[in-house]
VEXDREN-2710 file (C-alpha; in Angstrom, 1 decimal):
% VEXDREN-2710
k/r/px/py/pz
1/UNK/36.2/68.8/165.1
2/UNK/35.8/70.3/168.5
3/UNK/35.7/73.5/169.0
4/UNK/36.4/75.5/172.1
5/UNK/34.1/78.0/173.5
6/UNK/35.3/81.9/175.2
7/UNK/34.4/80.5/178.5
8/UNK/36.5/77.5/177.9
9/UNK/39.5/79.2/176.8
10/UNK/39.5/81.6/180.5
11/UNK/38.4/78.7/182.3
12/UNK/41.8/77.2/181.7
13/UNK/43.6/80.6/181.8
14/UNK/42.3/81.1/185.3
15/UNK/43.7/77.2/186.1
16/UNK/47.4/78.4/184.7
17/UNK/47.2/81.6/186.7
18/UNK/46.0/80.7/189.9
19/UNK/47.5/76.8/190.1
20/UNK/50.6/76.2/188.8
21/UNK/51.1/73.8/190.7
22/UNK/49.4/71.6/189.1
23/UNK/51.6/71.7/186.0
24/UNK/55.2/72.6/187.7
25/UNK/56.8/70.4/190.3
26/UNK/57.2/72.2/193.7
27/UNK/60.5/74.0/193.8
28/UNK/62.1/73.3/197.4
29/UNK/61.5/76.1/199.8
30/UNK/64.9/75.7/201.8
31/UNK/69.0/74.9/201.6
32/UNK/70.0/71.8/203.0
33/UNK/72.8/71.2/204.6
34/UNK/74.9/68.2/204.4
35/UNK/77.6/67.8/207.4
36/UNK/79.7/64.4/206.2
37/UNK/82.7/62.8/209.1
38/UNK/84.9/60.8/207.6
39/UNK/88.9/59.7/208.2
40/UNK/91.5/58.8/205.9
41/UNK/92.3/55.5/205.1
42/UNK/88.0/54.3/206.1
43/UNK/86.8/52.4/203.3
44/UNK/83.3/52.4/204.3
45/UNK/83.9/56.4/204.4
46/UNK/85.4/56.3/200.4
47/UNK/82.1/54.7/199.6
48/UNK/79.8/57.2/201.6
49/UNK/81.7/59.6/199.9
50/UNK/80.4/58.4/196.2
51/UNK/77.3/58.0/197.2
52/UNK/77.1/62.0/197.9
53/UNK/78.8/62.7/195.0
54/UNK/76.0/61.0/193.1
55/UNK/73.3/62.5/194.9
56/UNK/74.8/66.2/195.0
57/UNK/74.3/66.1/191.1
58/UNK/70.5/65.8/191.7
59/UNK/69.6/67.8/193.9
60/UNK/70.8/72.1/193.4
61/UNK/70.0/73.1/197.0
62/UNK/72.1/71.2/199.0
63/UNK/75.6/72.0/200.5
64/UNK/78.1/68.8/201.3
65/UNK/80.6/70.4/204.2
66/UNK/83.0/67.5/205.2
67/UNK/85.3/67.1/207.9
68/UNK/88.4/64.5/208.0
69/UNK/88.6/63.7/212.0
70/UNK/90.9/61.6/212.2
71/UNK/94.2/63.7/212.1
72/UNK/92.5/67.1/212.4
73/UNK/92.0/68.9/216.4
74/UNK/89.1/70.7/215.1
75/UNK/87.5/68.6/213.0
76/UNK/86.9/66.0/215.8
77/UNK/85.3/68.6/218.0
78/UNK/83.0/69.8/215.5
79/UNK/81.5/66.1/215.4
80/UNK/81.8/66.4/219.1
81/UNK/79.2/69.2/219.6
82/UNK/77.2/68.0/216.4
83/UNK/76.8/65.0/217.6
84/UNK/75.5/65.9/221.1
85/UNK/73.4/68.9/219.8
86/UNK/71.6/66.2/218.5
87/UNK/71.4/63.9/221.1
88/UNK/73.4/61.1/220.2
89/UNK/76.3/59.5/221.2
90/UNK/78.5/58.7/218.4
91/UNK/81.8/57.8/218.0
92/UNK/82.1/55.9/214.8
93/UNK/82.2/57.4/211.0
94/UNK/81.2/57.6/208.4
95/UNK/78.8/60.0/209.9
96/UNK/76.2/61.7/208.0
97/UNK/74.7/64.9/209.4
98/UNK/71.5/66.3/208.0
99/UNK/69.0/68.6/210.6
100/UNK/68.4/66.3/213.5
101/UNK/69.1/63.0/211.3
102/UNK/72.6/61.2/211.5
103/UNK/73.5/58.4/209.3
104/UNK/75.9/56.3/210.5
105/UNK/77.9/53.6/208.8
106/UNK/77.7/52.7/205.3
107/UNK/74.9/50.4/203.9
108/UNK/75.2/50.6/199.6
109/UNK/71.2/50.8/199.9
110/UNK/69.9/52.3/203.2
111/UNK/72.5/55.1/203.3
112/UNK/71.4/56.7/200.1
113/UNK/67.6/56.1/201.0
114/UNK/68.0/58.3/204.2
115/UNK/70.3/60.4/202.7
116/UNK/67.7/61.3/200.2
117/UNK/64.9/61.2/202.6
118/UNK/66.2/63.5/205.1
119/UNK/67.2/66.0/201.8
120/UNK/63.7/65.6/200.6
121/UNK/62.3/66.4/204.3
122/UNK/64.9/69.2/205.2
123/UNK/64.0/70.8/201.4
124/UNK/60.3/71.6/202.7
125/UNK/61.1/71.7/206.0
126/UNK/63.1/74.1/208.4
127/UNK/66.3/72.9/209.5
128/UNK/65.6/71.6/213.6
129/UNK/69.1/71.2/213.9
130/UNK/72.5/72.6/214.9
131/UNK/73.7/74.6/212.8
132/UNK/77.8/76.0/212.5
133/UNK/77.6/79.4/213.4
134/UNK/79.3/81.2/210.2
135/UNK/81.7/83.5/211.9
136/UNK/84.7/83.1/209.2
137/UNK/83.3/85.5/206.5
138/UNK/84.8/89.2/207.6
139/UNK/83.1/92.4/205.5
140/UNK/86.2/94.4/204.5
141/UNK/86.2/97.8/203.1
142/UNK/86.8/97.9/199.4
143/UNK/87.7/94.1/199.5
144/UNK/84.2/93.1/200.6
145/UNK/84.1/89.6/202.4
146/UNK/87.1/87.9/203.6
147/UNK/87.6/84.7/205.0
148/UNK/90.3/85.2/207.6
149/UNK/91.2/81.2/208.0
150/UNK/91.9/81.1/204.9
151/UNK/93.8/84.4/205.2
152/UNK/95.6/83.6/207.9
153/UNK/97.9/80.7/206.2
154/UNK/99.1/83.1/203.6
155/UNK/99.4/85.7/206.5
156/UNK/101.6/83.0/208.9
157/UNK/103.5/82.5/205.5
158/UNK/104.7/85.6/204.8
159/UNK/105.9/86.3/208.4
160/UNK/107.6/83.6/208.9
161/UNK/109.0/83.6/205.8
162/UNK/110.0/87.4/205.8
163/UNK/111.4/86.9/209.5
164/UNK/113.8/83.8/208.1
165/UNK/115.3/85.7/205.8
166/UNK/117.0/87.6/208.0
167/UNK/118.4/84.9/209.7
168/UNK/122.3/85.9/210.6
169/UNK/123.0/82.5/209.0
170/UNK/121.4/83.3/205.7
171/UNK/122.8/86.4/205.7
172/UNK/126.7/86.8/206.4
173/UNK/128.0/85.0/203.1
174/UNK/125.6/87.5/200.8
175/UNK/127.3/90.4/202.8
176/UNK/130.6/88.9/201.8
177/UNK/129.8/88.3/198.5
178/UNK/128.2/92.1/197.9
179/UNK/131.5/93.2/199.2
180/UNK/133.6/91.1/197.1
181/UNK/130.8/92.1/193.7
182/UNK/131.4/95.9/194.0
183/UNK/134.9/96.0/193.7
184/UNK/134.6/94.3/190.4
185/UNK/134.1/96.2/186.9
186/UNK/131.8/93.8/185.0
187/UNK/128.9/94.8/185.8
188/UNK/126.9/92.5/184.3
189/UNK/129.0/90.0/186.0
190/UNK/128.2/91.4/189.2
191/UNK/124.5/90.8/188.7
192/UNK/124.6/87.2/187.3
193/UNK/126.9/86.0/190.0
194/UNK/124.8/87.6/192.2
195/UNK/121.5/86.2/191.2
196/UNK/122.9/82.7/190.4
197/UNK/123.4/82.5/194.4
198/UNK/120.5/84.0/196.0
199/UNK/118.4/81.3/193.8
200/UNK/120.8/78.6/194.1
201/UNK/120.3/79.0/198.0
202/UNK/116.6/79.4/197.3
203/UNK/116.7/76.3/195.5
204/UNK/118.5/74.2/198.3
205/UNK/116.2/75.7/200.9
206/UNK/113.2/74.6/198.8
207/UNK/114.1/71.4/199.0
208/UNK/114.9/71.5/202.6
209/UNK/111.9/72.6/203.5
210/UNK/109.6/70.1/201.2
211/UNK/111.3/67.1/202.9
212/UNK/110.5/68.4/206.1
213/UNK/107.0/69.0/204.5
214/UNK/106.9/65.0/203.4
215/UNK/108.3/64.3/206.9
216/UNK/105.6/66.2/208.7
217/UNK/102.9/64.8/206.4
218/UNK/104.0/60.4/207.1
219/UNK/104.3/61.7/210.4
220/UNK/101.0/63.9/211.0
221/UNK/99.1/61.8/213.7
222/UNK/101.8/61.0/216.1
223/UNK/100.7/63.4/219.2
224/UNK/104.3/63.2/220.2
225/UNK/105.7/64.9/217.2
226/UNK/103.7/68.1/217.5
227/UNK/104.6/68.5/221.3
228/UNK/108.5/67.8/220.3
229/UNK/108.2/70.7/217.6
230/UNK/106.2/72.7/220.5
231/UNK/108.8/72.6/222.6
232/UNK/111.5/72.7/219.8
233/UNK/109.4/76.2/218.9
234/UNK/109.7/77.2/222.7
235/UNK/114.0/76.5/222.8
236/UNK/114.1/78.5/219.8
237/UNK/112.3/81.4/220.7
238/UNK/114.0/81.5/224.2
239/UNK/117.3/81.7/222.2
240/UNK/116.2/84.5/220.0
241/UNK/115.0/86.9/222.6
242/UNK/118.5/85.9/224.6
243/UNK/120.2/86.7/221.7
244/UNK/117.8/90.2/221.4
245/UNK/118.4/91.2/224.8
246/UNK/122.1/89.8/225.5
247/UNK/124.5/91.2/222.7
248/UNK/124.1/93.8/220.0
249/UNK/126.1/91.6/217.6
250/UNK/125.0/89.8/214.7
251/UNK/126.4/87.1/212.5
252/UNK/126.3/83.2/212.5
253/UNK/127.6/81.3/215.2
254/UNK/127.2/77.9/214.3
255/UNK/130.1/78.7/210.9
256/UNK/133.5/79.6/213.0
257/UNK/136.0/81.6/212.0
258/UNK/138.3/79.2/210.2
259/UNK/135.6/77.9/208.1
260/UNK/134.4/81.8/207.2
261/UNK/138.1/82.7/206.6
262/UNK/138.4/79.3/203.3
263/UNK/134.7/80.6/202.2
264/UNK/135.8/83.8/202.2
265/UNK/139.2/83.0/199.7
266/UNK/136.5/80.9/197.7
267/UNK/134.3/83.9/196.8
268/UNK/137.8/86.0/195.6
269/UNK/138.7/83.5/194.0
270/UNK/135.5/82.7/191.9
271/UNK/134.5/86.4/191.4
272/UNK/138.0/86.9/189.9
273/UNK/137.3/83.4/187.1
274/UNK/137.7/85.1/183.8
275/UNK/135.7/82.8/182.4
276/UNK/132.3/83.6/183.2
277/UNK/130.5/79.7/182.8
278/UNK/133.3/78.6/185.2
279/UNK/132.5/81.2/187.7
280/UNK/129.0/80.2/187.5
281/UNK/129.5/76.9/188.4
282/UNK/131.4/77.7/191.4
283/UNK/129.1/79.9/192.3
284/UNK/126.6/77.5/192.2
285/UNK/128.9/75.0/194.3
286/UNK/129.3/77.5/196.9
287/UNK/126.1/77.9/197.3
288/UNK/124.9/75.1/197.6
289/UNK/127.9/74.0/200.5
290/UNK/127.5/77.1/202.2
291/UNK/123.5/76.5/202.7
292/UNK/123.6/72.8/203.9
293/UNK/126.4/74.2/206.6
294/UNK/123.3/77.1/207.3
295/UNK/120.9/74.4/207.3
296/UNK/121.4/73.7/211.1
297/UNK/121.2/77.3/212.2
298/UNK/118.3/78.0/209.9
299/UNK/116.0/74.6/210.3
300/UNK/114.6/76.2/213.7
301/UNK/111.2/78.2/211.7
302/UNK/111.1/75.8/208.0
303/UNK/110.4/72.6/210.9
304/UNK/108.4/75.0/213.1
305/UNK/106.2/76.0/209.7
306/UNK/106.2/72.4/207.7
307/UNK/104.6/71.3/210.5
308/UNK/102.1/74.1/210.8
309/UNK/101.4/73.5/207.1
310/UNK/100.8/69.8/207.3
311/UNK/98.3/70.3/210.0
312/UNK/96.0/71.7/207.4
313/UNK/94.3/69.5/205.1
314/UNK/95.4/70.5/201.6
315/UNK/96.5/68.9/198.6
316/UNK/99.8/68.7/197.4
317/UNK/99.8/71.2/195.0
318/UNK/98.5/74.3/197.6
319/UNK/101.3/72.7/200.0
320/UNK/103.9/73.2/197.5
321/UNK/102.0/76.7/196.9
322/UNK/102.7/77.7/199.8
323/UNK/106.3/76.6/200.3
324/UNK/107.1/78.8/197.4
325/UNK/105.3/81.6/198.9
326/UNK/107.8/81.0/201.9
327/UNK/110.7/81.0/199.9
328/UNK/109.9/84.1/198.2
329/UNK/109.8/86.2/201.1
330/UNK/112.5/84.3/202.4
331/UNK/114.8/85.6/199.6
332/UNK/113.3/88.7/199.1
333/UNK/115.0/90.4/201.8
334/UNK/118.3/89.4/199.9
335/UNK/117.3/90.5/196.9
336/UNK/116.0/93.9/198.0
337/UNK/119.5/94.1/200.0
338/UNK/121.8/92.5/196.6
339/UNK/120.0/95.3/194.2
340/UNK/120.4/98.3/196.5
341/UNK/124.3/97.4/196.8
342/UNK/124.8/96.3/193.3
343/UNK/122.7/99.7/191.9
344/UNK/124.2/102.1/194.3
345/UNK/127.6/100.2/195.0
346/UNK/127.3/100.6/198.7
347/UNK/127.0/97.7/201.2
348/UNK/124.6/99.6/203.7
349/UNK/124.0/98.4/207.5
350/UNK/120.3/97.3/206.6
351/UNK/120.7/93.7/207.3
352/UNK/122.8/93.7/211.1
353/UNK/119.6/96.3/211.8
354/UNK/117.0/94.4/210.8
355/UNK/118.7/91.0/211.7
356/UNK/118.6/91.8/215.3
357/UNK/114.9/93.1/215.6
358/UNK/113.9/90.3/213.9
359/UNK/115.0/87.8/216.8
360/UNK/113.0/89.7/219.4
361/UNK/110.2/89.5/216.8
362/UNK/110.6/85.7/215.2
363/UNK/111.7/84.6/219.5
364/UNK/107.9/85.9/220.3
365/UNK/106.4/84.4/217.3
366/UNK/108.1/80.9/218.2
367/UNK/107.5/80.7/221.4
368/UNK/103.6/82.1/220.6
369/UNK/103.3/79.0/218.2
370/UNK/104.9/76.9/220.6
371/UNK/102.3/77.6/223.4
372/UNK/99.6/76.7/220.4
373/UNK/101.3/73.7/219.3
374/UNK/101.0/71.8/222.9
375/UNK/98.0/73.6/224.1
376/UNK/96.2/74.6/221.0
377/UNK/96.7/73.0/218.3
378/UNK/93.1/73.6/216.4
379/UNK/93.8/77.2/216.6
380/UNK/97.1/76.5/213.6
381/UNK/94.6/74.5/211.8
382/UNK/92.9/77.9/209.2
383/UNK/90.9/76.1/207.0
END
């Protein structure tokens, strides 16, 4: 049996210490960054696409950024400057962008190879090429970083949504209604009846807005379209800050007076059903007439913002997300308004306020993201 000496045993210390190396693989010095172009409906692309799947699995410092250019502004000129930062001329994808190396095309062998070459080379190697200036990330007190383009969806959201709400034409029938709930003694019929319309309207303008949504999204790469809602955006806003500066008045003018006067009789009429599941129902009737009449006032921001949203390369389920979100604050002015009558039994001036203001705010808005949508467009798209 062998037997190993002192010196032996620090002899191979020493080699552990000082060389490990030579018993640990070397562990990549650097990130790698992966920049990958690629359009819907490219098949070659689909199958680039697996191939980096696979070969993100091996390796745990790399970082796959990829950018759909064929319906997206800003995509496209992201490949643009890429692609002559590195000194090509390319105008065909896929398009694989690793340091100074781009891979175009799809080959089932060659494109992994360089993939994984320029990975292995770029993993011991500084980065020689362009790299995307990270200006997105914010530091915010208390919140630490922020993104803003991904804030600034929510952000659009809210304000539009908030500033539709006050539409005249989303608002005059709740007035009514409020009016006509007060003078009743049921107060629990009061708040059902109540409640059953605002979300009965919210419902129907759901709806509205997610065909627009599906509209916007068959539609999305016909140039035409967004310059027609640009300048749909631009009428609008024009008529909003007429209507700001013109008259002090405010109230629907598309319903006239002969229609208000038989929706009017409606609401007495239901409110006064004995029978609440019957009132219920017609509530839920009304409401639903009464908002496809309001559609054609009130379609002027939900096309404006559909078209916004499908501009921005989600997946359905964020889209729907954020059409919700929209509808919230879209009804939440009517809500806030409904519970301050129903708990102090006053119908307050809030709304006609608020109503007008919000046309010399939502006329500046439109006509803002009008000007984007011909001129700008990449400047709507947040990420």
């Amino acid at each position: 049996m062998h037997k190993f000496s002192y010196k032996t045993i620090i002899f191979f210390f020493i080699i552990f210490l000082f060389f490990p190396s030579l018993t640990n693989a070397e562990e990549p010095l650097y990130d790698v960054d992966i920049h990958f172009f690629w359009g819907n409906g490219c098949p070659h692309c689909a199958k680039a696409e697996k191939v980096l799947e696979k070969i993100e699995k091996k390796y745990n410092n790399i970082t796959i950024y990829d950018y759909q250019v064929y319906s997206n502004a800003t995509n496209q000129k992201i490949f643009e400057e890429m692609t002559e930062a590195i000194g090509e001329n390319i105008e065909y994808i896929p398009c694989i962008i690793i340091g100074t190396r781009a891979i175009v095309g799809f080959h089932p062998t060659l494109t992994k190879t360089k993939v994984i070459d320029a990975i292995e080379y770029y993993s011991y190697n500084e980065n020689d090429g362009p790299i995307l200036e990270d200006e997105k990330e914010v530091d915010v007190p208390i919140f630490g970083k922020i993104d803003p383009t991904n804030f600034s969806l929510p952000l659009i959201t809210i304000v539009l949504g908030t500033l539709d709400g006050f539409n005249p034409c989303a608002m005059w029938v709740l007035l009514f209604l409020i009016s006509v709930l007060i003078g009743l003694k049921d107060r629990k019929k009061m708040w059902v009846l109540g409640f059953t319309f605002l979300f009965t309207s919210a419902l129907i303008y759901f709806l509205f807005m997610a065909a627009w949504l599906e509209f916007m999204l068959i539609l999305e790469m016909l140039v035409w379209l967004r310059l027609l809602i640009g300048l749909v955006a631009l009428i609008g806003g024009g008529i909003n800050l007429k209507s700001y500066f013109n008259s002090n008045e405010s109230g629907c003018k598309v319903v006239d007076e002969e229609k208000r006067t038989k929706i009017f009789n409606k609401i007495n009429k239901l409110t006064k059903e004995n029978k609440m599941h019957l009132a219920i129902i017609g509530i839920i009737t009304l409401a639903i007439s009464v908002n496809m009449i309001e559609l054609i006032c009130s379609a002027g921001l939900p096309v404006i913002y559909t078209k916004i949203l499908a501009m921005n390369e989600l997946n359905k389920i964020v889209y729907y997300g954020y059409l919700l979100l929209y509808v919230l604050f879209f009804l939440l002015d009517d809500l806030i308004i409904f519970s301050i009558a129903m708990l102090t039994l006053k119908l307050t001036g809030i709304s006609t306020k608020y109503s007008r203001y919000s046309s010399l705010i939502g006329g500046i808005l439109m006509i803002i993201i009008g000007i984007l949508l011909i001129i700008k467009p990449e400047w709507l798209m947040f990420g």
